[in-house]
C-alpha positions as CSV (number, residue, x, y, z in Angstrom):
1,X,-84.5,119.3,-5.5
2,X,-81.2,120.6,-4.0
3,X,-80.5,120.4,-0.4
4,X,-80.8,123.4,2.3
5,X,-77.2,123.6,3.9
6,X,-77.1,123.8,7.7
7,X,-74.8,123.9,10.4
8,X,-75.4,123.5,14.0
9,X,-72.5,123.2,16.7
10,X,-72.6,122.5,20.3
11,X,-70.0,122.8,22.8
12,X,-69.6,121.0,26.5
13,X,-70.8,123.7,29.1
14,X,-68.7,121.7,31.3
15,X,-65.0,122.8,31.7
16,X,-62.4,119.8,31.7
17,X,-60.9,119.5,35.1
18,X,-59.7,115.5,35.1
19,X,-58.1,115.0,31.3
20,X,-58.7,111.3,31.0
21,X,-61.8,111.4,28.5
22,X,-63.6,114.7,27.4
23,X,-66.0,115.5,24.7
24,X,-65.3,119.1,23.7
25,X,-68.6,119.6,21.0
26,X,-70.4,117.9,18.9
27,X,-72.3,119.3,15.9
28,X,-74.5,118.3,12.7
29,X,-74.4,119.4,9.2
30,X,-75.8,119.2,5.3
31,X,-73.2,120.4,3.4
32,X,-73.0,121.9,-0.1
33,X,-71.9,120.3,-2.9
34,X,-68.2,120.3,-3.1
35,X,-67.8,121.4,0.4
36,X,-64.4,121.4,1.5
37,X,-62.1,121.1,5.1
38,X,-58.4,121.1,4.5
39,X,-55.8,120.7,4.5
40,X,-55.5,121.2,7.9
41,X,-54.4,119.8,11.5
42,X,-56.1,119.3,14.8
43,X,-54.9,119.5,18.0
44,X,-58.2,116.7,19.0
45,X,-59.8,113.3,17.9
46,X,-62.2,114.6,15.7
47,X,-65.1,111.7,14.5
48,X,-67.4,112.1,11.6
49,X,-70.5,109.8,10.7
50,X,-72.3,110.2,7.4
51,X,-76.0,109.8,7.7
52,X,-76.3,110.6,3.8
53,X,-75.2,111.7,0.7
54,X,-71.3,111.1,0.1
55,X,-67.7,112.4,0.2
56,X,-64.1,111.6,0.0
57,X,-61.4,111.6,3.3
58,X,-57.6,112.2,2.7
59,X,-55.4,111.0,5.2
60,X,-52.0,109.7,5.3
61,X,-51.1,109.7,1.7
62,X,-54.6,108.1,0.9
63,X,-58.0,109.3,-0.3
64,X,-61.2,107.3,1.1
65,X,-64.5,107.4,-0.9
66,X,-67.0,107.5,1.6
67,X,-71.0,106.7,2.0
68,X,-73.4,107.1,4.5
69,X,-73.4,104.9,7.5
70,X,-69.8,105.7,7.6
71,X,-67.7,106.9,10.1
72,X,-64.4,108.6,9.7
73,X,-61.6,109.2,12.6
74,X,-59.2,112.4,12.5
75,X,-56.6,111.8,15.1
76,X,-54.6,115.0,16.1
77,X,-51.7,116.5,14.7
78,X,-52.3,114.6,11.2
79,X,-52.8,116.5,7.6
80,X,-56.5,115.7,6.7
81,X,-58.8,117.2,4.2
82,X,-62.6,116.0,3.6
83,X,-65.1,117.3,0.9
84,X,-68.8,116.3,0.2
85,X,-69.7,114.7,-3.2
86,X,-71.3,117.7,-6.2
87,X,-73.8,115.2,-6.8
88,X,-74.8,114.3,-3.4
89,X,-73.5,116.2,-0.8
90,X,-73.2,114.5,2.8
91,X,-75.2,115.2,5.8
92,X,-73.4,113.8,8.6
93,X,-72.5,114.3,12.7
94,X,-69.5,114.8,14.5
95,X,-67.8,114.9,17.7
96,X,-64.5,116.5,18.9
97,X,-63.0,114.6,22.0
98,X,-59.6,114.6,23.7
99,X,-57.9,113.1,26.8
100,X,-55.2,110.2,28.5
101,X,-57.4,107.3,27.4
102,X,-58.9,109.3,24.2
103,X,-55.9,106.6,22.3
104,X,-57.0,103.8,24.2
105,X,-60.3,104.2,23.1
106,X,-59.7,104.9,19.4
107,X,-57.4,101.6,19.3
108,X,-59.4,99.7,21.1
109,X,-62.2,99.6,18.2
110,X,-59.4,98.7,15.6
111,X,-59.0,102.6,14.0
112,X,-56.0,103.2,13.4
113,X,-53.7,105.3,10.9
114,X,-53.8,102.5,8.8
115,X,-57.7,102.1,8.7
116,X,-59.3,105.5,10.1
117,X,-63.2,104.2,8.6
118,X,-65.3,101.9,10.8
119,X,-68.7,100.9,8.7
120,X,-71.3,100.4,10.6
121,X,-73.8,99.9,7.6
122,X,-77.4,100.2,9.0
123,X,-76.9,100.6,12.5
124,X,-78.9,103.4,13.6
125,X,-77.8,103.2,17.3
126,X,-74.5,105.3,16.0
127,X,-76.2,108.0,14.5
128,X,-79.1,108.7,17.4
129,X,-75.5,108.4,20.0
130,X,-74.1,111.2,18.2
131,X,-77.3,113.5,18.4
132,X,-77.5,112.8,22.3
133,X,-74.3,113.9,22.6
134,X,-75.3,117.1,20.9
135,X,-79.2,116.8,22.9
136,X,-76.7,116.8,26.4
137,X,-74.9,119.6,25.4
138,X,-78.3,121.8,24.6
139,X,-80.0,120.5,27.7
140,X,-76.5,121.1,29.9
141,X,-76.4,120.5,33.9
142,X,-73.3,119.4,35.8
143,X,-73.5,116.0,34.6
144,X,-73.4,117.0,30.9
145,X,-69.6,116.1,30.9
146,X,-70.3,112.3,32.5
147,X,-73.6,111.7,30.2
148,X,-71.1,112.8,26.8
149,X,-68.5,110.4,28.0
150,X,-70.9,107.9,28.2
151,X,-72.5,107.8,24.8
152,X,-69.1,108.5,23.6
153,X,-68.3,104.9,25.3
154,X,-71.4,103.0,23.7
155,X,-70.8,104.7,20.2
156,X,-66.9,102.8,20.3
157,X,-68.7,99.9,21.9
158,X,-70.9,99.6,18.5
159,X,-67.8,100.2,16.5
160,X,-65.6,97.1,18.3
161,X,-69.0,95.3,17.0
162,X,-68.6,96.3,13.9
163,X,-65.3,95.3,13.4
164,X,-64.6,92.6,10.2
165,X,-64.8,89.0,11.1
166,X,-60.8,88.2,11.0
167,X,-61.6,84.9,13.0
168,X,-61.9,86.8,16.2
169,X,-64.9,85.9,18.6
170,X,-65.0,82.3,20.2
171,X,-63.5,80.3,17.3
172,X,-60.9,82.8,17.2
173,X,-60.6,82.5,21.6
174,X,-60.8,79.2,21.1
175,X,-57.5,78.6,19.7
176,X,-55.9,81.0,22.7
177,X,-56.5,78.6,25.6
178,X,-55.1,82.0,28.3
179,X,-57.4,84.2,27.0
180,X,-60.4,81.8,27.2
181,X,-59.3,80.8,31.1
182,X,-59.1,84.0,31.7
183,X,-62.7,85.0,30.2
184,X,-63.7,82.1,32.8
185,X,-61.9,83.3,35.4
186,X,-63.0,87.0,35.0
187,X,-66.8,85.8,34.4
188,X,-66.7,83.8,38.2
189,X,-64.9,86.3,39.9
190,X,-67.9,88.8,39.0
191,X,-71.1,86.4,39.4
192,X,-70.0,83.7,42.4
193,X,-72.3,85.4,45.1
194,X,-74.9,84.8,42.3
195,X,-76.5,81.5,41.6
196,X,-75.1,80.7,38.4
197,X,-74.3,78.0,36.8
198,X,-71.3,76.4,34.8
199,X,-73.9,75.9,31.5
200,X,-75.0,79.3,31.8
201,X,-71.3,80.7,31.8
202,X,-70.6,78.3,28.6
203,X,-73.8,79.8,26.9
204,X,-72.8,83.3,28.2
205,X,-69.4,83.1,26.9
206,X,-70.3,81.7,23.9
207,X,-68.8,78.1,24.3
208,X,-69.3,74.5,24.9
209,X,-69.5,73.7,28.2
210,X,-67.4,70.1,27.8
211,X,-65.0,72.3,25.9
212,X,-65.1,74.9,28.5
213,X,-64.1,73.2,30.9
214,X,-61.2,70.9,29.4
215,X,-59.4,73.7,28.3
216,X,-59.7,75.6,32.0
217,X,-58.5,72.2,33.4
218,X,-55.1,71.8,31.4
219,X,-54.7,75.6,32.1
220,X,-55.2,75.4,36.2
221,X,-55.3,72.3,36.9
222,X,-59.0,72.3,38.2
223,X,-62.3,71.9,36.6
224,X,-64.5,75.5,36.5
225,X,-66.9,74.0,39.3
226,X,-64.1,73.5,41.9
227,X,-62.7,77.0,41.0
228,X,-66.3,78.3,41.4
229,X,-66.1,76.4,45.3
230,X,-63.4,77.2,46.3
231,X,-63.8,80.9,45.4
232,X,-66.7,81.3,47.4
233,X,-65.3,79.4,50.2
234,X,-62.5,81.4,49.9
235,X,-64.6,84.7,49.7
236,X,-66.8,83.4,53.5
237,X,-63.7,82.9,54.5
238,X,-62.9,86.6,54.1
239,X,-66.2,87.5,55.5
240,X,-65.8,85.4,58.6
241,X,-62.8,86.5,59.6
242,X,-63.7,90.5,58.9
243,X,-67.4,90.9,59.2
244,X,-68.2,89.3,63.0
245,X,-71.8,90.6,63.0
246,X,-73.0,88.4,59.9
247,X,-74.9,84.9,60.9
248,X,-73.3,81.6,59.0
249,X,-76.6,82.0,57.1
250,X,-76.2,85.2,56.0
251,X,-72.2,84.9,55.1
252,X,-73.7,81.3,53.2
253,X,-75.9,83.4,51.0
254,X,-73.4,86.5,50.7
255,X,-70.9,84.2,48.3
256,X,-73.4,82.4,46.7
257,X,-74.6,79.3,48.5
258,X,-78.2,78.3,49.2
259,X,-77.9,76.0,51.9
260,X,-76.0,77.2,55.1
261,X,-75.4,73.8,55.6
262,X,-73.9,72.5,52.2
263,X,-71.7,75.5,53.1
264,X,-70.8,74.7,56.3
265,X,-69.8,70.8,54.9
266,X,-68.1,72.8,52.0
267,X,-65.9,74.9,54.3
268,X,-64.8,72.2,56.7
269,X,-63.7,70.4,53.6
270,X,-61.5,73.5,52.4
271,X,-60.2,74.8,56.1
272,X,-60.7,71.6,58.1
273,X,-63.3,73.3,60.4
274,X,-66.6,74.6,60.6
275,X,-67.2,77.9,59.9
276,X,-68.9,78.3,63.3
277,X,-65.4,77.0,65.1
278,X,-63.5,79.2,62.4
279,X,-65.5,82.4,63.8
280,X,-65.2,81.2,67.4
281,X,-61.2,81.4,67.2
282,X,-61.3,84.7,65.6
283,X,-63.1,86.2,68.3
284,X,-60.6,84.8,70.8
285,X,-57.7,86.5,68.8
């Protein structure tokens, strides 16, 4: 039994007034056999995912046979043409977007002029993102623009995941000793007023926590722990100097600690005071 072509397109009911990321429409369509686009240009990112059926991509000098649970990238100003397979036509979804960090985006999930198809396989989370794209744009509102950027983000997110395993991840991280100290330093500079714990930043960043913390040793020179400390003492420091109407207490459990007075033992060892005197001279200046 032959397919019933449709075609339904949506466009952003919200004009583009900031140009870093913008989702201009999105639509959805079963083709007919043999149905063709191109040769042509556009002046946009244009993004296609096949939910079924088949078709071949040229692009660059090269011709992709493609499948469902594909996704194909059209960056502007580049000689494409697509058509769906006689056989088995595709159905798929697509989205137009444009904007400063539209290339930023687009390169940070690996596509490229030299590999414009990301595969996500199974995944159904890319498909369902493109029809809420479409869903915002039919329901509309002022936020219609923020909600499309949005899924726009998460679809990218789920092609970065997809991504071929070149060695990348932590085996890969492992090997780069800055980028791993950096992960760590990143990680505590977020969490320290929360009461985490070195093991649970190994598990969270997917490492060994001996490992962990050899490697951020011969980069800084301290162990993760004492970078952890001395952040937060760092951070009360901050807060006792600028914020006159917090209690010890409340400063204590601001950066992370528990115990005011493990703090207070903490932050005489760092500044060779207690916090309390610390405060005192602050108020005199």
């Amino acid at each position: 039994m032959s397919l019933q072509p449709t075609y339904t397109v949506l466009s952003n009911p919200v004009p583009n007034e900031h140009g870093d990321l913008y989702v201009l429409f999105s639509g959805e369509s079963q083709t007919k056999p043999d149905h063709l686009i191109g040769p042509k240009v556009y002046d946009f990112y244009l993004m296609h995912h096949i939910l079924s059926g088949a078709g071949t991509f040229a692009y660059a000098g090269g011709q992709y046979e493609l499948r469902a649970g594909q996704t194909f990238l059209i960056p502007p100003g580049q000689l494409i043409s697509y058509a769906s397979s006689e056989a088995d036509p595709w159905r798929y979804r697509w989205i137009a977007f444009e904007g400063r960090l539209a290339e930023q985006l687009v390169g940070g999930a690996g596509l490229d002029s030299a590999m414009p198809i990301v595969d996500t396989g199974g995944n159904p989370r890319v498909g369902v993102l493109f029809r809420s794209i479409q869903r915002t744009f039919r329901l509309g509102g002022g936020a219609a623009h923020l909600r499309a950027v949005g899924y726009l983000y998460l679809l990218f997110a789920e092609f970065g995941a997809a991504l071929p395993d070149t060695g990348s991840g932590a085996a890969q991280r492992g090997q780069d000793s800055e980028a791993l100290t950096g992960d760590v330093i990143r990680y505590l500079s977020t969490q320290y007023a929360e009461p985490i714990s070195i093991e649970h930043m190994a598990d969270a960043l997917g490492y060994n926590r001996a490992y962990l913390s050899r490697i951020f040793k011969q980069q800084t020179g301290i162990t993760p722990v004492t970078f952890l400390l001395k952040l937060r003492i760092d951070k009360a420091h901050l807060l006792l100097r600028e914020r006159l109407e917090l209690t010890i207490e409340q400063i204590a459990a601001s950066v992370g600690f528990q115990d005011a007075l493990y703090f207070s033992k903490q932050f005489r060892r760092f500044y060779g005071q207690s916090p309390t005197a610390y405060r005192e001279a602050m108020r005199r200046l």
